[in-house]
N, C-alpha and C positions, 0 to 999 in steps of 0.2 A: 328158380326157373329152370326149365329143363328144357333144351336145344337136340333138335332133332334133324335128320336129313331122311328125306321122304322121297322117294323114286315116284313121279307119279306118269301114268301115260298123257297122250293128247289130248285125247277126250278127259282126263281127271282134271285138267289142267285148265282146261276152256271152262270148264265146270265152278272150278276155282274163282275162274277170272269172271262168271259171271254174278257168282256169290257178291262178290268182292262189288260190283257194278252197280248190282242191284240194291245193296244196303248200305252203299256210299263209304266204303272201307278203305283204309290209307294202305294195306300191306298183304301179301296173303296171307300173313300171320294171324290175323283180325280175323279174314272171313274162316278159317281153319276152327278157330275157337269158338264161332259165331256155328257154325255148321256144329259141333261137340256140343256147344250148350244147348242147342235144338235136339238133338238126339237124346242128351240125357233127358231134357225136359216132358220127351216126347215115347220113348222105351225103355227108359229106367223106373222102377219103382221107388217112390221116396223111403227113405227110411225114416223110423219110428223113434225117437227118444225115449229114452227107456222109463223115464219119469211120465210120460204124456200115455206109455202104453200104459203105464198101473193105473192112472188115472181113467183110464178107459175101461178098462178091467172095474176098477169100483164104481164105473159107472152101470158097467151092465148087470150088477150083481146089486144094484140095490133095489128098494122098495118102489115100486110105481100102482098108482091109482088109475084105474079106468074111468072114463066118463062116458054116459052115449049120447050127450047133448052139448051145449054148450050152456045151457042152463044150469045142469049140474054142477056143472065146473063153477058158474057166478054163484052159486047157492055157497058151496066150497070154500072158494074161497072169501066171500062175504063172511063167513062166519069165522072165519079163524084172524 
């Protein structure tokens, strides 16, 4: 865990404490992370595992069938 000391103004602070109020949090520690875990959630992009991306990659590089009904498709797969 990594311990920090953080200058914040009045207004950051009220801000803090309403976080803290509103989501029923025991410390400003809580709302601080609770506020990080929103922001990641929220403007970070996930990252991709590198296994999941090949698997994507072989996905859009294989064979696909068209149908223009939905009959065709029952014909389809009826038969095989």
């Amino acid at each position: 865990m990594v311990q920090a000391i953080i200058n914040l103004n009045e207004h950051e602070n009220r801000v803090l404490q309403i976080v803290r109020g509103k989501f029923g949090l025991r410390n400003k520690t809580e709302a601080i992370n609770l506020i990080i875990n929103k922001f990641e959630e929220h403007f970070l992009e996930p990252e991709l595992r590198p296994e999941y991306e090949k698997e994507l990659l072989k996905i859009d590089k294989g064979k696909f069938k068209r149908f223009s009904n939905v009959e065709e498709l029952r014909r389809e797969i009826e038969n095989v």
